[in-house]
TORKOL-4160 file (C-alpha; in steps of 0.2 Angstrom, whole numbers, padded with zeros to 4 digits, m for minus):
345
<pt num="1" X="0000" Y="0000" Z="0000"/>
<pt num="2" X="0007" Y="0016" Z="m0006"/>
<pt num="3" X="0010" Y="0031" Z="0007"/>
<pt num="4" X="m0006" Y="0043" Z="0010"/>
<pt num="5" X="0000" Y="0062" Z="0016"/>
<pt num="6" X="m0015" Y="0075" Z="0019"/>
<pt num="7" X="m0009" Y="0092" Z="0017"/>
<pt num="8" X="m0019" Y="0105" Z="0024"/>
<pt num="9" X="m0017" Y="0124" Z="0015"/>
<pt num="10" X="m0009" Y="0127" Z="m0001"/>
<pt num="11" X="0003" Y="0141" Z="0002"/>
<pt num="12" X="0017" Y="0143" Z="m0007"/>
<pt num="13" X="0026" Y="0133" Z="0010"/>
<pt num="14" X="0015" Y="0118" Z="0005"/>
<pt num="15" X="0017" Y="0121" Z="m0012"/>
<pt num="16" X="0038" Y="0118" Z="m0012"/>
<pt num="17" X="0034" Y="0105" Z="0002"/>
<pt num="18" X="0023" Y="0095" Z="m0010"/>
<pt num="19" X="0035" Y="0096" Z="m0024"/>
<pt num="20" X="0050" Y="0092" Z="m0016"/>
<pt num="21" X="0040" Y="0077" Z="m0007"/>
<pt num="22" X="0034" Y="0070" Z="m0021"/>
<pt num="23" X="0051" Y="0071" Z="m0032"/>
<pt num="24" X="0059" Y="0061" Z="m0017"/>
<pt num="25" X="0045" Y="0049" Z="m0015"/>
<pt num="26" X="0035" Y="0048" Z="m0030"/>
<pt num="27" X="0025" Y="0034" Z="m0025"/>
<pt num="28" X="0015" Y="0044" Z="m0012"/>
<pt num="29" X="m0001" Y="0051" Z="m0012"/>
<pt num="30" X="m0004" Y="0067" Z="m0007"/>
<pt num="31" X="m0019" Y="0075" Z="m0005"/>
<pt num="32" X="m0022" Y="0093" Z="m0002"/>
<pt num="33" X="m0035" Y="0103" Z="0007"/>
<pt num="34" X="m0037" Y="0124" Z="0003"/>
<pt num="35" X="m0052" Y="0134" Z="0010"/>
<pt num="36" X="m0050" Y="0148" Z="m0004"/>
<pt num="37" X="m0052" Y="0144" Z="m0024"/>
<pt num="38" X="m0035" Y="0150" Z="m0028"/>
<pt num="39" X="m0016" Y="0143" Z="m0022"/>
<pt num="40" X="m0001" Y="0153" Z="m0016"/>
<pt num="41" X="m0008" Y="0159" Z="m0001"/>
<pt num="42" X="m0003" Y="0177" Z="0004"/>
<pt num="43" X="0006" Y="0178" Z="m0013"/>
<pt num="44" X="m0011" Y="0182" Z="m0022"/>
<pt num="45" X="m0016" Y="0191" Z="m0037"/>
<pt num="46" X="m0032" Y="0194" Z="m0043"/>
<pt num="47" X="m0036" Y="0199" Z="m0063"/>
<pt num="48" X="m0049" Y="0214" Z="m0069"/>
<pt num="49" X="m0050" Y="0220" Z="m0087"/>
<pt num="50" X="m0031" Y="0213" Z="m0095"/>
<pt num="51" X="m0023" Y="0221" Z="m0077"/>
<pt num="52" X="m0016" Y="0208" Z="m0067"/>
<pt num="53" X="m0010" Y="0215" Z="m0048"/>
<pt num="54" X="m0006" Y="0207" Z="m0033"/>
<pt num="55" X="m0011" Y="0211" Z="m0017"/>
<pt num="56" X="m0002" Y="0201" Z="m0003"/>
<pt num="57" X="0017" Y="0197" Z="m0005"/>
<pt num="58" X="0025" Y="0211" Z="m0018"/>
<pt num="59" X="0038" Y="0200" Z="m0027"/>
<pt num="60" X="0048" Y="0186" Z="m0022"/>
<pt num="61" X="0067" Y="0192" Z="m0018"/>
<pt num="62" X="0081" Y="0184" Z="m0027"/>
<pt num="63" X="0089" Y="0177" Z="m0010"/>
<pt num="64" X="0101" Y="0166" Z="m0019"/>
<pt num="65" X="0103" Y="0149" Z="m0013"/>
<pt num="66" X="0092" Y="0133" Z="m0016"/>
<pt num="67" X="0076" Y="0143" Z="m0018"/>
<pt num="68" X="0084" Y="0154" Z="m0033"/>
<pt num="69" X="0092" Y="0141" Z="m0043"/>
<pt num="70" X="0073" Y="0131" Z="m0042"/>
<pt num="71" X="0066" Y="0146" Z="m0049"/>
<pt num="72" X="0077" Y="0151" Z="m0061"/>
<pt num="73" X="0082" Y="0135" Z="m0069"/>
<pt num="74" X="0066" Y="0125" Z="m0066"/>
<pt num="75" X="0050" Y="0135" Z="m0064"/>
<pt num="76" X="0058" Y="0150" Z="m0075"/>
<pt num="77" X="0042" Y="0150" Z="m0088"/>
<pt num="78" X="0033" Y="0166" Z="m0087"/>
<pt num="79" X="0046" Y="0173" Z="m0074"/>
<pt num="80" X="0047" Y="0192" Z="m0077"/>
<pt num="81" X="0058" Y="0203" Z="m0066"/>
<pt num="82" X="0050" Y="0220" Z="m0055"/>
<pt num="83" X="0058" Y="0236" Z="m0063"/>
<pt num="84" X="0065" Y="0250" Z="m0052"/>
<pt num="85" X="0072" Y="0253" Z="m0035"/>
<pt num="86" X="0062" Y="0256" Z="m0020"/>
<pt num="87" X="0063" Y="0271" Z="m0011"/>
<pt num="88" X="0058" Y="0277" Z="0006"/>
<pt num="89" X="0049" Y="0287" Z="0014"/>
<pt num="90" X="0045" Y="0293" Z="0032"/>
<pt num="91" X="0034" Y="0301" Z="0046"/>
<pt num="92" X="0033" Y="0315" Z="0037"/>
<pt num="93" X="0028" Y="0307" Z="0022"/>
<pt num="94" X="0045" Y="0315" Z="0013"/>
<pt num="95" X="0052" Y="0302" Z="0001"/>
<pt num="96" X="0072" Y="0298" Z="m0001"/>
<pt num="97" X="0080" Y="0287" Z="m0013"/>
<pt num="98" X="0088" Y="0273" Z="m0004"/>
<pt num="99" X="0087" Y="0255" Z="0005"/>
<pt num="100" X="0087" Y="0245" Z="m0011"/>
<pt num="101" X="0101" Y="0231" Z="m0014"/>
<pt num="102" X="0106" Y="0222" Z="m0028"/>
<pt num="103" X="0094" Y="0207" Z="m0026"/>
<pt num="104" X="0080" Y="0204" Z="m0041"/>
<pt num="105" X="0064" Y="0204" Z="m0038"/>
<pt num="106" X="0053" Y="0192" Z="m0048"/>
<pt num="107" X="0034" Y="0188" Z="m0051"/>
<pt num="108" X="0027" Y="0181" Z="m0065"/>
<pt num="109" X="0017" Y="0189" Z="m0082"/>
<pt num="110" X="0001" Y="0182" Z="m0074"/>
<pt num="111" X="0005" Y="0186" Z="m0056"/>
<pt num="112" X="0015" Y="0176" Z="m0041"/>
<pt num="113" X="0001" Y="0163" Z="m0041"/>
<pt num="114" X="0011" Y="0154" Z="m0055"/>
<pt num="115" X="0023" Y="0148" Z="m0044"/>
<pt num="116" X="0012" Y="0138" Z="m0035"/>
<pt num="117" X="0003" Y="0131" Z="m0049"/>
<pt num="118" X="0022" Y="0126" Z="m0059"/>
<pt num="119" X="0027" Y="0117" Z="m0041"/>
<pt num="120" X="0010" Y="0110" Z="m0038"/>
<pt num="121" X="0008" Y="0107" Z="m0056"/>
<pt num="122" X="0025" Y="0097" Z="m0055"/>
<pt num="123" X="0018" Y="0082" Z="m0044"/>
<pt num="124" X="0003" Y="0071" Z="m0046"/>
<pt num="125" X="m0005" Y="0080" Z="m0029"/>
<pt num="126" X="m0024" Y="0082" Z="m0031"/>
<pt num="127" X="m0031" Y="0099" Z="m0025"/>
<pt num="128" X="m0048" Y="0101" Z="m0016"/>
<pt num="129" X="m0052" Y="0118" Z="m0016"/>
<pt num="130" X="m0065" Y="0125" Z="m0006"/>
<pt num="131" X="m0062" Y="0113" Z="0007"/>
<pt num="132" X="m0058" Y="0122" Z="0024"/>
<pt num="133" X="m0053" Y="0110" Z="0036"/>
<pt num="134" X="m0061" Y="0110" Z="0055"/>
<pt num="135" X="m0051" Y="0098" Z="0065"/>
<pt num="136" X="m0040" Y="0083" Z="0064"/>
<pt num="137" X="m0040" Y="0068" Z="0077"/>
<pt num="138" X="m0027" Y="0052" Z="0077"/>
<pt num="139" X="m0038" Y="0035" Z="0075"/>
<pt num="140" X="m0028" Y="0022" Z="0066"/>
<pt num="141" X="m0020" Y="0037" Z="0055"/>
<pt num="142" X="m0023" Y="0053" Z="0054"/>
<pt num="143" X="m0042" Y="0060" Z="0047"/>
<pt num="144" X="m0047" Y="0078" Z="0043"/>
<pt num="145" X="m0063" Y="0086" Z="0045"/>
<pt num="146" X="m0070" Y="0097" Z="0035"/>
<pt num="147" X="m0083" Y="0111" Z="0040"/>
<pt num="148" X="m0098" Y="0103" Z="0031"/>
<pt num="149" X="m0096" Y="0089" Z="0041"/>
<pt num="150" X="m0086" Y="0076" Z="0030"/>
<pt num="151" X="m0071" Y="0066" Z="0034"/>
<pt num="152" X="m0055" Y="0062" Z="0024"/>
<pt num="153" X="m0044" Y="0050" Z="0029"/>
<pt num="154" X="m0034" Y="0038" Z="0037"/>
<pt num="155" X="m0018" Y="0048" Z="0031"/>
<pt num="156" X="0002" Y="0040" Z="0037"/>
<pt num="157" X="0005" Y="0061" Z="0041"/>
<pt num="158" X="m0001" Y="0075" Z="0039"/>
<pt num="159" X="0007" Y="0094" Z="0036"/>
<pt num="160" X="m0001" Y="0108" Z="0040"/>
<pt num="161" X="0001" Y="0128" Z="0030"/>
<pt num="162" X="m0010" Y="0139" Z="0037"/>
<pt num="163" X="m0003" Y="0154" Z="0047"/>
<pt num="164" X="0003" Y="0150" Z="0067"/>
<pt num="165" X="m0015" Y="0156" Z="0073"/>
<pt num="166" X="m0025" Y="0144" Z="0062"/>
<pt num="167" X="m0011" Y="0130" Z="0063"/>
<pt num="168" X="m0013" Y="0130" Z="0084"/>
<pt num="169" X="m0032" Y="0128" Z="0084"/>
<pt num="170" X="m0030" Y="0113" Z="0072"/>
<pt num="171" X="m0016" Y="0106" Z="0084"/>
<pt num="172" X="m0026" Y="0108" Z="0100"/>
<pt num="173" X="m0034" Y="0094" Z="0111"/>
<pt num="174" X="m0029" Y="0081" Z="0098"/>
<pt num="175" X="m0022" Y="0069" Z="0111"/>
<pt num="176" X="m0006" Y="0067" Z="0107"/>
<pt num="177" X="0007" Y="0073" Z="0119"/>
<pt num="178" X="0017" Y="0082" Z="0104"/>
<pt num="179" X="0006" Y="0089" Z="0094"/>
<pt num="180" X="m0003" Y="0099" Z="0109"/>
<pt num="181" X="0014" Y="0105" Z="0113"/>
<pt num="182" X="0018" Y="0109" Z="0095"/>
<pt num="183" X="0000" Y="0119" Z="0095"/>
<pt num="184" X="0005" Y="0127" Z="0107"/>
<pt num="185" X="0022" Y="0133" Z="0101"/>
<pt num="186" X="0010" Y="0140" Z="0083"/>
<pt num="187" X="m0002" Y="0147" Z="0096"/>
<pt num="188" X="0013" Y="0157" Z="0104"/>
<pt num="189" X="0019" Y="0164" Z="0088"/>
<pt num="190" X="0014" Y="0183" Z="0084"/>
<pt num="191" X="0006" Y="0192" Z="0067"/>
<pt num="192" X="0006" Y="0208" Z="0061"/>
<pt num="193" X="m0011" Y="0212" Z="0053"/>
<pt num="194" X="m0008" Y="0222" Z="0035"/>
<pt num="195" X="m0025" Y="0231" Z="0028"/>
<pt num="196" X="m0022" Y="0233" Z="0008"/>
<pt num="197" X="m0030" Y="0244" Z="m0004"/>
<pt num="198" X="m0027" Y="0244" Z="m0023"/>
<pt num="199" X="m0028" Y="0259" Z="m0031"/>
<pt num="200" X="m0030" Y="0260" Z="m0054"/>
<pt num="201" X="m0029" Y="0272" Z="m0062"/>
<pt num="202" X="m0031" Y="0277" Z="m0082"/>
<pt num="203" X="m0016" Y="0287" Z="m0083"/>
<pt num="204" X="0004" Y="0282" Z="m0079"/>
<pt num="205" X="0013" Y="0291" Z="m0064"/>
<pt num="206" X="0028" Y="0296" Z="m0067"/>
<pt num="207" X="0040" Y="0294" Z="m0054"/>
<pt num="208" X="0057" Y="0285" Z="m0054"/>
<pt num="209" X="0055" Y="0271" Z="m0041"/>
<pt num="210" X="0046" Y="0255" Z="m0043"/>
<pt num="211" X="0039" Y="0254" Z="m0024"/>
<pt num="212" X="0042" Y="0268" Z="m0007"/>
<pt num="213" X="0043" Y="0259" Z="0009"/>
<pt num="214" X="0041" Y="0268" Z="0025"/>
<pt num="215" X="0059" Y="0267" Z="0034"/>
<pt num="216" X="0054" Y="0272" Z="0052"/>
<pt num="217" X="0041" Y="0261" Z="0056"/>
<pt num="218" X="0030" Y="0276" Z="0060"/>
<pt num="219" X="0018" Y="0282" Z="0044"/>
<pt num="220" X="m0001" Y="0276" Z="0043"/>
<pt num="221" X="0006" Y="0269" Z="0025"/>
<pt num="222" X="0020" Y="0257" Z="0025"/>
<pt num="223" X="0022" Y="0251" Z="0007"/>
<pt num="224" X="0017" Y="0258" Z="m0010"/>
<pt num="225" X="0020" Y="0248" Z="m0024"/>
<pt num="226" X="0016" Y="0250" Z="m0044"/>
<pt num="227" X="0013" Y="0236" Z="m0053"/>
<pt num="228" X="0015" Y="0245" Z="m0069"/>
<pt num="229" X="0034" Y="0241" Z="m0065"/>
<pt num="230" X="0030" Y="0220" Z="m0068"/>
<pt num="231" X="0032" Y="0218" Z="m0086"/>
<pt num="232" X="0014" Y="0211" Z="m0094"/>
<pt num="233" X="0004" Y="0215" Z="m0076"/>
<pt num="234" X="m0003" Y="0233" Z="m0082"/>
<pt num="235" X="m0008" Y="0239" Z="m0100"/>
<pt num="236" X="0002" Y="0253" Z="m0107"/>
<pt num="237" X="m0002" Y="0271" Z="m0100"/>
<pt num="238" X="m0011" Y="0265" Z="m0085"/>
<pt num="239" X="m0006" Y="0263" Z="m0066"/>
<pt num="240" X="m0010" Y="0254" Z="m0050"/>
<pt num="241" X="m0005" Y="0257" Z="m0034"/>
<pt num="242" X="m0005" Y="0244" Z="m0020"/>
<pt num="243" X="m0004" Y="0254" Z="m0003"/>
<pt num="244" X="m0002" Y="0243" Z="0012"/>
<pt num="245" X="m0005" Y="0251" Z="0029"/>
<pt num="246" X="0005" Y="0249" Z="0044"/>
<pt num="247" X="0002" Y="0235" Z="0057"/>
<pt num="248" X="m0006" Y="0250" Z="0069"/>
<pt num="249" X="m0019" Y="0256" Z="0058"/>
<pt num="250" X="m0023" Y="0240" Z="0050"/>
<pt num="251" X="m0028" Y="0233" Z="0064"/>
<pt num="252" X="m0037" Y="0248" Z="0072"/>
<pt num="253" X="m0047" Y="0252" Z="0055"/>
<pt num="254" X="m0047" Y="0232" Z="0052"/>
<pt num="255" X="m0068" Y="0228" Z="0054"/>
<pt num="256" X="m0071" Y="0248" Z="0047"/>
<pt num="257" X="m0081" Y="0251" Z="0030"/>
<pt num="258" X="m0069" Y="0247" Z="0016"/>
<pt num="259" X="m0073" Y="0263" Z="0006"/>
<pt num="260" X="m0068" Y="0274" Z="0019"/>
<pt num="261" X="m0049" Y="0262" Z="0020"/>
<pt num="262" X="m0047" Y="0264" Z="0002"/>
<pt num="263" X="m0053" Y="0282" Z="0003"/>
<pt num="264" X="m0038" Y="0287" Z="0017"/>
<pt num="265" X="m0027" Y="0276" Z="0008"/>
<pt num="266" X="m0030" Y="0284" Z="m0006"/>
<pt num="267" X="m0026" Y="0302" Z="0001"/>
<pt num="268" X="m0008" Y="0297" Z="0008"/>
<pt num="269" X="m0003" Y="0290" Z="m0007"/>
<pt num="270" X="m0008" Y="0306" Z="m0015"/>
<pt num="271" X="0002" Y="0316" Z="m0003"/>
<pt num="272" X="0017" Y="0304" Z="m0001"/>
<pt num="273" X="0019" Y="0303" Z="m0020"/>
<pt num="274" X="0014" Y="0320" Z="m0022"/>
<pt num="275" X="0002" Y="0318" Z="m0034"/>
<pt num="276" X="m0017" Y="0326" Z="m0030"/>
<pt num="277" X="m0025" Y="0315" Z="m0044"/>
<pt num="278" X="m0022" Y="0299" Z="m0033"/>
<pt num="279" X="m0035" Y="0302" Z="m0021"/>
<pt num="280" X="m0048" Y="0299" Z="m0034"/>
<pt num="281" X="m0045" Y="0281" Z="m0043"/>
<pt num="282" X="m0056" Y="0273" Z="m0056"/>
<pt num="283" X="m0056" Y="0257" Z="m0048"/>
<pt num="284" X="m0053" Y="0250" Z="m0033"/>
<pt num="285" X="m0050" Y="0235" Z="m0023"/>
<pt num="286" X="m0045" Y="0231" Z="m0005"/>
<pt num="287" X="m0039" Y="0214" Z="0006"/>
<pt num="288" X="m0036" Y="0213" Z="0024"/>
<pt num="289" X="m0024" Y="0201" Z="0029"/>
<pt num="290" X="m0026" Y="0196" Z="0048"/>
<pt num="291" X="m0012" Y="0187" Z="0049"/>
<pt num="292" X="0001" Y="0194" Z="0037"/>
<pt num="293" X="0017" Y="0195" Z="0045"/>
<pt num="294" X="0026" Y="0184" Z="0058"/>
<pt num="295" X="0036" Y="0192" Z="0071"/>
<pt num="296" X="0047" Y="0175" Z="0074"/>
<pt num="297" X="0048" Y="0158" Z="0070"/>
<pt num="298" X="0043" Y="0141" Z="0078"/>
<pt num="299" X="0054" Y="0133" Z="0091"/>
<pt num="300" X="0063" Y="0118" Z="0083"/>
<pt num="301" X="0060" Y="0104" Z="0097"/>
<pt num="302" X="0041" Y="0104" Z="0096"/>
<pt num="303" X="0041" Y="0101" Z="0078"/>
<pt num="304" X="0054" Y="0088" Z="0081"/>
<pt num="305" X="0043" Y="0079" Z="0093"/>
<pt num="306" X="0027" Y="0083" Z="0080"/>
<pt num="307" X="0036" Y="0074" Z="0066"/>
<pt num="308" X="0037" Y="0056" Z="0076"/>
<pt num="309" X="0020" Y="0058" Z="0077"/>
<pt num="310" X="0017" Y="0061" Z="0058"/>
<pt num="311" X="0012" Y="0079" Z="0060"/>
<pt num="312" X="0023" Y="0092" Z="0050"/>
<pt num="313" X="0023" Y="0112" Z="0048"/>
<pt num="314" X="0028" Y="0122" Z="0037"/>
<pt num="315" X="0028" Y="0144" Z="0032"/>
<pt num="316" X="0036" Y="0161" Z="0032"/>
<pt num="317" X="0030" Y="0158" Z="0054"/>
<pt num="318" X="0041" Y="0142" Z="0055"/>
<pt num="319" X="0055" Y="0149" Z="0045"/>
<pt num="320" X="0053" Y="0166" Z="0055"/>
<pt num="321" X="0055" Y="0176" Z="0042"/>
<pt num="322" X="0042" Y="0186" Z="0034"/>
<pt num="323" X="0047" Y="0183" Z="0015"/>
<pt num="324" X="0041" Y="0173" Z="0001"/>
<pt num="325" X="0058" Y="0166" Z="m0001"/>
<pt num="326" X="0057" Y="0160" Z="0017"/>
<pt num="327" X="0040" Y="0151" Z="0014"/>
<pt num="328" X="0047" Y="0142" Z="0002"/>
<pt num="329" X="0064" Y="0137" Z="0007"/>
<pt num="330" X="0056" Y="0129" Z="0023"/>
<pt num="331" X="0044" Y="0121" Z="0012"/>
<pt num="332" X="0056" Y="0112" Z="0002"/>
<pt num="333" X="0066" Y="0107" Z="0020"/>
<pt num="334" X="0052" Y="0100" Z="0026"/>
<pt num="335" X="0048" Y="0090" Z="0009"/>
<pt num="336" X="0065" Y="0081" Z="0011"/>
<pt num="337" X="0061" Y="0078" Z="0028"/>
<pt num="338" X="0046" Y="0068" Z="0026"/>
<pt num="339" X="0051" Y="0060" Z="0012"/>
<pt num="340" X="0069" Y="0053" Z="0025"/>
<pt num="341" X="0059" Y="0050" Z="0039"/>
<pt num="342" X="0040" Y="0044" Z="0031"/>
<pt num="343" X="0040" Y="0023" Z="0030"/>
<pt num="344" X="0027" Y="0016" Z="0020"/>
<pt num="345" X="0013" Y="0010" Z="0030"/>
């Protein structure tokens, strides 16, 4: 009987897990479980009218290592590069050039999603979408509930993608010594919340920085990038701003009406870019993203202890390290891990 893994969330930490899993074992079966219709995670983009824009992670960094050499020699196809240096900006609002390096930033012509699709799209995993998973109890194996009520399962281990906060409540009062303690190690981990509005507009700014991060931690605003400046994402003589608020007034304006969000928004971008025409776009869209960026990562022994138990994680929160790059590196760890430490059943 081949190896049956259940994964539950299909981040871009899944993703790489999956892939590098299944190119170790290809015998396995993997099965996974996302609540949304899309993959990728918080590297989401969304499509209106031939403008494609992503609203959660900007790009991902060329970091070097591993996860650059998977990108650009493997899953290259569609891979576009971000134009232009990012600037910052402070309390004030008063920008500066600075803080950029020499590291590319990539996406892909029809947004960051691709890269879950080519590593997902590399393995014979089958995708439930629109499953959302409600708890998970050891009987023989591991099962997975779903919130409708319907049971998958028995699976030999389990790994699990959703941010720390959603991860512990899955984890907790499962029975097993080391998965309770390794709930409670997610549930320790902290998030920033990130409240995003994205901002078109049916003319081109013209500034000469790609994105304006805010450098003292102390601005409503802390990024605004244009994704006019990712090759195939926005027609010729248009514009679109993704403005991401700080932590502080994302969570305070979190549950407010979106219009008035996008409207604020709107005006500092105005005023930080300097550019009174921003505060009226032609369209716009917004996201809030609860849990958007971890402030440390997971402590190594309860995973250890987890794993004898056939329960894995894997994310930016275990690498802690808020970065696309991150999520997938420690994805494609934990893929070899399973794959050394999984026996068939």
């Amino acid at each position: 009987m081949s190896l049956e893994v259940g994964m539950v969330g299909a981040g871009a930490g899944a993703a790489a897990a999956t892939y590098a899993f299944c190119t170790a074992r290809p015998d396995v079966e993997v099965t996974v479980f996302e609540k949304s219709r899309g993959l990728c995670g918080r590297a989401a983009a969304r499509r209106r009218d031939g403008t494609v824009y992503e609203y959660g992670a900007n790009y991902l960094k060329d970091a070097g290592g591993r996860v650059s050499s998977l990108i650009a020699d493997t899953f290259d196809t569609g891979l576009v590069e971000v134009n232009g240096p990012i600037w910052t900006f402070d309390a004030d609002g008063t920008v500066s050039e600075g803080r950029d390096g020499d590291a590319r930033r990539w996406t892909y012509e029809d947004g960051i999603t691709r890269l879950a699709k080519h590593l997902f799209g590399a393995t014979g995993a089958a995708i439930r979408r629109g499953t959302r998973i409600a708890a998970l109890h050891p009987d023989d194996g591991w099962h997975l509930t779903t919130t409708d009520g319907s049971t998958h399962g028995p699976f030999d281990a389990l790994l699990l993608n959703p941010p720390a906060p959603q991860t512990a409540e899955l984890l907790s009062e499962t029975g097993i010594d080391a998965v309770d303690r390794l709930g409670e190690a997610a549930g320790a981990v902290e998030y920033r919340t990130v409240w995003t509005a994205v901002l078109g507009y049916d003319f081109k700014i013209d500034v000469p920085y790609y994105a304006l991060v805010n450098a003292d931690k102390d601005h409503e605003v802390g990024w605004i990038g244009r994704e006019e400046c990712k090759p195939e994402h926005v027609p010729e003589g248009r514009s679109v701003l993704v403005v991401q608020a700080s932590p502080e007034w994302s969570t305070e304006r979190y549950d407010a009406p979106p219009e008035d969000n996008v409207a604020d928004l709107a005006r500092h971008a105005a005023a930080i870019i300097g550019d009174g025409r921003l505060t009226d776009p032609d369209w716009m869209d917004h996201q809030g993203w609860r849990y958007a960026l971890p402030d440390d990562g997971l402590r190594e022994d309860p995973r250890r202890e987890a794993a004898h138990e056939g329960v894995y994680v894997t994310g930016d929160w275990v690498a802690g390290a808020a970065r696309l790059h991150a999520a997938i590196r420690s994805g494609l760890e934990t893929g070899e891990q399973m794959a050394s430490t999984l026996a068939d059943g």
